[in-house]
C-alpha positions in Angstrom: 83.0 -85.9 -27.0 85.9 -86.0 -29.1 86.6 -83.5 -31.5 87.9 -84.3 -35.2 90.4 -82.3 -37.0 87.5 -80.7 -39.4 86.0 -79.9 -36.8 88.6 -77.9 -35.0 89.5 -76.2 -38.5 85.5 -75.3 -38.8 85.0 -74.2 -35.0 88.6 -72.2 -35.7 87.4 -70.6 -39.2 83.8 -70.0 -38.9 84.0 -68.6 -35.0 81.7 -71.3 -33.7 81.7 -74.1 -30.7 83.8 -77.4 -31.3 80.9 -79.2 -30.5 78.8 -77.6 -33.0 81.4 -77.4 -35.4 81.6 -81.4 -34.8 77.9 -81.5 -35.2 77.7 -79.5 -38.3 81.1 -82.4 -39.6 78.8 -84.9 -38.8 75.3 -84.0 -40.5 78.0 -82.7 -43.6 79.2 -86.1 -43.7 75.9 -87.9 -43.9 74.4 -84.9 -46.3 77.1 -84.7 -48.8 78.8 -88.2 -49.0 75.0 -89.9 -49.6 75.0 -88.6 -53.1 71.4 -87.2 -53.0 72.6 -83.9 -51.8 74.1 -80.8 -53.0 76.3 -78.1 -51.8 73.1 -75.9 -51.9 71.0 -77.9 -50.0 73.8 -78.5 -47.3 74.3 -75.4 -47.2 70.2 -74.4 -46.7 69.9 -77.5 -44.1 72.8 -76.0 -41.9 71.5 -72.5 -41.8 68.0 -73.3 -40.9 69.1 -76.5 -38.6 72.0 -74.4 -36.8 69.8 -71.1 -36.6 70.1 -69.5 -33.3 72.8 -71.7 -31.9 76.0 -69.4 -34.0 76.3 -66.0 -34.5 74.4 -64.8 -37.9 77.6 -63.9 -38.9 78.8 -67.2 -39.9 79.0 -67.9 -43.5 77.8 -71.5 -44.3 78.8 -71.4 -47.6 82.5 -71.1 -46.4 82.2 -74.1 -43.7 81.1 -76.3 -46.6 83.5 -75.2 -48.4 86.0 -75.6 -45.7 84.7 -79.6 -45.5 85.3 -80.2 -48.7 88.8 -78.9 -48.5 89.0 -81.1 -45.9 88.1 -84.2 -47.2 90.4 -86.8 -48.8 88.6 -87.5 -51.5 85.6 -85.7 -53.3 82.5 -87.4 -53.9 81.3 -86.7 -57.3 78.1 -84.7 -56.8 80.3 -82.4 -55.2 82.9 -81.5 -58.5 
């Protein structure tokens, strides 16, 4: 599997797999670019899809965040 540059930053700064961390870019890139979805809900959908696979510790609020950071250009449910 190839691994995409927000996906090595996310693996790097939340402490979690690169293909997780690739996983989590994906789903993040169909939650939060469709519109419908908020940073809330993202963030909700993560922690209950990803539960058990990453340590507890990780903060999903912080890997959205990180995404967004990442992303060239805001979509604008997301400002």
């Amino acid at each position: 599997m190839i691994i995409s540059s927000d996906a090595e930053t996310i693996a790097e700064k939340a402490g979690i797999p690169d293909v997780i961390a690739q996983a989590v870019v994906n789903d993040l890139g169909h939650l939060l670019n469709d519109g419908a979805t908020t940073v809330d809900e993202a963030e909700v959908f993560l922690e209950g899809h990803y539960n058990g696979q990453v340590p507890a510790s990780v903060r999903w609020d912080a890997v959205v965040d990180c995404y967004i950071r990442n992303q060239r250009s805001t979509p604008e449910n997301l400002l």
